[in-house]
C-alpha positions in Angstrom: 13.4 -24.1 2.0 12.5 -23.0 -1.8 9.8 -21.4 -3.4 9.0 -21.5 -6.8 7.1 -17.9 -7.5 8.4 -17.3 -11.1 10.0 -19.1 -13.5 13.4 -18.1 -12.8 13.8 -19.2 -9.5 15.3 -22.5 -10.8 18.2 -22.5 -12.7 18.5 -24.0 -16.7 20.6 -26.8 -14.7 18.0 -27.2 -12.2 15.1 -27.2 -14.8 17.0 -29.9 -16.6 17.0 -31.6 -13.7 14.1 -31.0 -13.0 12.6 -32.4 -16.1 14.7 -35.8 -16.1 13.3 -36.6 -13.2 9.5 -36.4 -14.7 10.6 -38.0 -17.3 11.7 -41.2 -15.1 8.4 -40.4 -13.1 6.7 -40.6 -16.4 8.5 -44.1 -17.3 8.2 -46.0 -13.9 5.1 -44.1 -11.7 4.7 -47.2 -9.8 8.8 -46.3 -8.0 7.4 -43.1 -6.9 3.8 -44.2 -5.8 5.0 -43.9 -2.2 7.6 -40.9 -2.0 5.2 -38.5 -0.4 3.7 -40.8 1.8 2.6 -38.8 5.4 2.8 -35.2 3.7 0.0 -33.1 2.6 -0.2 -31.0 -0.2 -2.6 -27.3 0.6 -4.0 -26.0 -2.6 -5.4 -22.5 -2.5 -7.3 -21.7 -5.3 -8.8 -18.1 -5.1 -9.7 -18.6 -8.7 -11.1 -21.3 -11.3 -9.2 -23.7 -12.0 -9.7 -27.7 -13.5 -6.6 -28.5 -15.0 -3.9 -27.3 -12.8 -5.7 -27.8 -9.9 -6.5 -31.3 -10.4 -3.1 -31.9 -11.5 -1.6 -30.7 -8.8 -3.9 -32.9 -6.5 -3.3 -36.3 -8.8 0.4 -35.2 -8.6 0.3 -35.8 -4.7 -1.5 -38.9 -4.8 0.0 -40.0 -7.2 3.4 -39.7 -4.9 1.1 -41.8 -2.0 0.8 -38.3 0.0 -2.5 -36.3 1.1 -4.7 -33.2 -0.9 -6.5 -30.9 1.2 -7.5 -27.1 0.4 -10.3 -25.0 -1.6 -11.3 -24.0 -4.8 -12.6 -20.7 -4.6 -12.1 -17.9 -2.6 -15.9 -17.9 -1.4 -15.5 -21.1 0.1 -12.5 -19.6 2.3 -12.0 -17.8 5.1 -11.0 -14.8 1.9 -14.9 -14.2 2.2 -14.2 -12.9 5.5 -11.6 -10.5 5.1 -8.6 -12.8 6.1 -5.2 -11.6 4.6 -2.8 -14.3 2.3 -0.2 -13.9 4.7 -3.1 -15.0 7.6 -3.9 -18.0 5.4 -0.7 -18.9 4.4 0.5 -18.7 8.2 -2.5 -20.9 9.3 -1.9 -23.8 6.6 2.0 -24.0 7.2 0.3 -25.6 10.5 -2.0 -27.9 8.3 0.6 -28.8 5.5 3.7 -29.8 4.3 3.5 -28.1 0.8 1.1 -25.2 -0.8 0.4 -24.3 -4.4 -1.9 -20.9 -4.6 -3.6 -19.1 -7.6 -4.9 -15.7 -7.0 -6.3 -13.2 -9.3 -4.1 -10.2 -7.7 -0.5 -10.4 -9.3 1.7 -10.5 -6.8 0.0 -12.8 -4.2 1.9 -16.0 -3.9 5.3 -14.1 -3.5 3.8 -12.6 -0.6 2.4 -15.5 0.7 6.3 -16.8 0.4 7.6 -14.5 2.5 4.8 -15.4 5.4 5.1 -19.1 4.7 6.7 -21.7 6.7 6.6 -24.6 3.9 7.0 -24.4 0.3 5.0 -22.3 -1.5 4.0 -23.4 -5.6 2.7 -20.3 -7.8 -0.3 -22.1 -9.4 -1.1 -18.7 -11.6 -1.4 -14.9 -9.8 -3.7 -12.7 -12.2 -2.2 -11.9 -15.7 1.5 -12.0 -14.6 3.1 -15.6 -13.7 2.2 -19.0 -14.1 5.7 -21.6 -13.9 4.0 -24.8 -13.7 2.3 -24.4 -16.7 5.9 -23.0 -18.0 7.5 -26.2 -16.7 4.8 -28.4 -18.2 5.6 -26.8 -21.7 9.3 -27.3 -21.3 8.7 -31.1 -20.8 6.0 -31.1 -23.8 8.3 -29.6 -25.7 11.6 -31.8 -24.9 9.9 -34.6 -25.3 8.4 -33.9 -28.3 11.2 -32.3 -29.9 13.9 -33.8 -28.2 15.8 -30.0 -26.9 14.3 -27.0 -25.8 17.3 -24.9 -28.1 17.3 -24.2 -32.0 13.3 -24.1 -32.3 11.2 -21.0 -33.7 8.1 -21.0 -31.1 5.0 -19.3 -32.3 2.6 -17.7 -29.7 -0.8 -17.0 -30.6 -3.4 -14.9 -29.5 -4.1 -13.2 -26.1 -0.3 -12.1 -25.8 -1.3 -9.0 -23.0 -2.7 -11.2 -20.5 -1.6 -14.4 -21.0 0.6 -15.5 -17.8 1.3 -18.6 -19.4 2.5 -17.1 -22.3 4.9 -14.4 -20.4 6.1 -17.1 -18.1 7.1 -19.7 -21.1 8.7 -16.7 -22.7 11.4 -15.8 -20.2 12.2 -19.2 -19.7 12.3 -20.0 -23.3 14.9 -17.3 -23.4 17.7 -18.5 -21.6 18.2 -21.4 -24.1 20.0 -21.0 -27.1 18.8 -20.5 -30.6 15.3 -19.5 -29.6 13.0 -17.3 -32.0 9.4 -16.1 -31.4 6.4 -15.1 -33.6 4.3 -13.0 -31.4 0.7 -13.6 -33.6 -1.9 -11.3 -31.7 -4.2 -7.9 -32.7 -3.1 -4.8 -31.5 -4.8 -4.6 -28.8 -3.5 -7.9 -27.2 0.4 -7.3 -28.1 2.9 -8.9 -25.6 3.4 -5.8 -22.8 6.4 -3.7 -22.9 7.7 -5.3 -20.0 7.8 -8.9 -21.4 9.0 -7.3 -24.9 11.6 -4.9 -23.9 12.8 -6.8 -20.3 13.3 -10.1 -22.1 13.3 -10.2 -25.3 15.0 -6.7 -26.2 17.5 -7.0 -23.5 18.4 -10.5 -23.8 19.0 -10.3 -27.9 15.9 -12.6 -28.8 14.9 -12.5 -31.9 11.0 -12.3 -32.5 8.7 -10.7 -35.2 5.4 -9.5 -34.4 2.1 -10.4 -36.7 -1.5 -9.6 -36.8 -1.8 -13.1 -39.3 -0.9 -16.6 -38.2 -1.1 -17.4 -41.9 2.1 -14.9 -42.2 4.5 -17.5 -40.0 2.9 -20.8 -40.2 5.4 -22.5 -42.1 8.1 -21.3 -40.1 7.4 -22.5 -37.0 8.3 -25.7 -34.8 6.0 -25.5 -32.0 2.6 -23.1 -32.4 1.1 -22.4 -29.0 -2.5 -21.2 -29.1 -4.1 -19.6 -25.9 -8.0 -18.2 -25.7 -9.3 -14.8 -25.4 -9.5 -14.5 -21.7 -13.0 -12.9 -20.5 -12.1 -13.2 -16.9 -8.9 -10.5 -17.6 -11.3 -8.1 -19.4 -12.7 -4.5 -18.1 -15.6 -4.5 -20.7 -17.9 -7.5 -22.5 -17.5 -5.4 -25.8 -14.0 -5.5 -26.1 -14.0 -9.1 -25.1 -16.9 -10.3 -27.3 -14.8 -8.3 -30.3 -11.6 -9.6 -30.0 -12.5 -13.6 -28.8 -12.9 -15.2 -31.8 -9.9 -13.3 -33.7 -7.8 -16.7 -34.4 -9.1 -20.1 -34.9 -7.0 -22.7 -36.0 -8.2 -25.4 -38.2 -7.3 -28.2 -40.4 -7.3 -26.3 -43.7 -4.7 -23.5 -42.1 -2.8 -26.4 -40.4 -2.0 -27.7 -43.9 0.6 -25.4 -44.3 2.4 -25.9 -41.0 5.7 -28.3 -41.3 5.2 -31.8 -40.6 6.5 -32.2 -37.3 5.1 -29.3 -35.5 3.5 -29.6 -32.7 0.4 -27.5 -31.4 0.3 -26.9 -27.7 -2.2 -24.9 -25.8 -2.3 -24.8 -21.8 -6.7 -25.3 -22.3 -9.1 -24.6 -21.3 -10.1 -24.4 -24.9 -13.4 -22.6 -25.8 -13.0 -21.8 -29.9 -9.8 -20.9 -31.1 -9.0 -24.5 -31.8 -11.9 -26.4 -34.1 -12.4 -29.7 -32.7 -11.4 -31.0 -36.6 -7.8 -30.4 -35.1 -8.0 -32.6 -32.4 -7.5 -35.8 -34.7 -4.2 -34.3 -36.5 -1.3 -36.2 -34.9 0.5 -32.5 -34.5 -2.1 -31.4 -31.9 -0.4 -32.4 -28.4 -2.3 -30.5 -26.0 -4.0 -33.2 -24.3 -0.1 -34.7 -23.9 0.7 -31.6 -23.1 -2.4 -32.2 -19.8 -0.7 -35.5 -18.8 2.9 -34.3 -18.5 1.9 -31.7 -16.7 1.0 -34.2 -13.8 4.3 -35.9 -14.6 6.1 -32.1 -14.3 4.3 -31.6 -10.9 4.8 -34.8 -9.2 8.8 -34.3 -9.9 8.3 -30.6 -8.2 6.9 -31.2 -5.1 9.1 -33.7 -4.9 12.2 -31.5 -5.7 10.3 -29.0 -3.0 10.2 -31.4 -0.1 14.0 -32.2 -1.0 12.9 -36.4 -1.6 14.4 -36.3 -5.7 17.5 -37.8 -4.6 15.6 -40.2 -1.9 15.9 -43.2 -3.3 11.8 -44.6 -3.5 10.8 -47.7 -1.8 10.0 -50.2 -4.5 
């Protein structure tokens, strides 16, 4: 039994893998419309979610198996006092599958070691989030067509954003990678990421206050928002959420064929003018991430190599 808990757990072979096999998902859904049929996916979200939540749960149907779970910690036993390991001992009865978010860092790793099924880390506080990482990997294959010899620019709330930490330390392992890390000081990527990852692992990256600075040097730009739910204070938030907005007239001066990504929700940092420029691809970016989940909960349950029932 495997757990995926942080975006290393799968190998670059594995994630390759991995990531042909949403791609045949994505080409023929109707094969795989009946590969999960009789299991039951358990999501446990502590914490708002819409997108991966809901992709998660079209994922499974998609695959002909069953949703069941909550969306907010009130509406959980949580509210009571129950323990992660508690819950997660109580759905291995339930489920076949589980994919948790949780605000506390740290929380689906110890559900994993309490688990008796699978256990998915949907996003724990400001630290992980490897679907969203995996769903960026396809985006960006697919657009692109490799995920080596690119220059990724990451812009805005580099402190908190999981997505953002995750997608760097896989990122990383490929060859010919380069970052532009756009944020204020006061959102820089954390030590951690910066000297763990990059610093160790020889990646080059340049770190800028101005997107304008790097815009025409990069192949994929991938905006995030100014998270209030990760803030201590509403000053700090309200100063610092509106510090990058991307629209058409700075877009003009991006290559041709770069892509915008973002992992949404989106509140202002992209104008809606944006959304019509053929280089914005966060709405793909959505849609593959169903394709991305449906290959890993099958990859989970050990049915890839099962050959579907037509």
């Amino acid at each position: 039994m495997r757990h995926l808990i942080d975006p290393l757990d799968f190998s670059v072979e594995e994630i390759d893998a991995l990531l042909d096999l949403a791609g045949e998902i994505e080409r023929n859904r109707e094969k795989y419309s009946h590969l999960c049929d009789g299991r039951t996916l358990a999501t446990l979200f502590y914490e708002p979610s819409t997108r991966t939540r809901l992709s998660f749960e079209a994922a499974m149907l998609n695959l002909g198996g069953r949703v069941l779970g909550f969306a907010s910690a009130d509406s959980s036993s949580a509210a009571k006092g129950e323990s992660i390991s508690d819950t997660i001992r109580v759905v291995s009865c339930y489920a076949d599958i589980c994919a948790i978010r949780h605000p506390k860092e740290g929380a689906p790793k110890v559900a994993s070691q309490f688990s008796g099924i699978p256990v998915i880390n949907a996003g724990d506080g400001g630290h992980q989030h490897p679907t969203q990482t995996l769903t960026d990997l396809l985006t960006i294959r697919s657009l692109k067509g490799r995920l080596g010899d690119l220059t990724i620019g990451l812009c805005g709330d580099l402190k908190f954003g999981r997505t953002v930490h995750s997608l760097i330390k896989s990122l990383s392992r490929y060859q010919g990678i380069r970052f532009a890390l756009i944020s204020p000081d006061e959102l820089r990527l954390p030590d951690y990421i910066r000297k763990e990852v990059l610093d160790r692992e020889g990646i080059p990256y340049e770190e800028v206050s101005d997107l304008e600075d790097v815009m025409g040097k990069l192949d994929i730009l991938y905006m995030t928002r100014v998270q209030r739910e990760r803030f201590f204070n509403e000053e700090d938030y309200v100063r610092l959420k509106d510090c990058y907005i991307l629209t058409s007239k700075k877009m003009a001066a991006a290559k041709p064929d770069m892509a915008v990504l973002h992992p949404l929700p989106r509140v202002n940092e992209i104008a809606t003018e944006v959304d019509s420029d053929p280089r914005a691809a966060y709405f793909k970016q959505a849609q593959y991430g169903v394709y991305v989940r449906m290959a890993l909960i099958a990859t989970l349950l050990n049915l890839a190599g099962r050959e579907p029932e037509c």
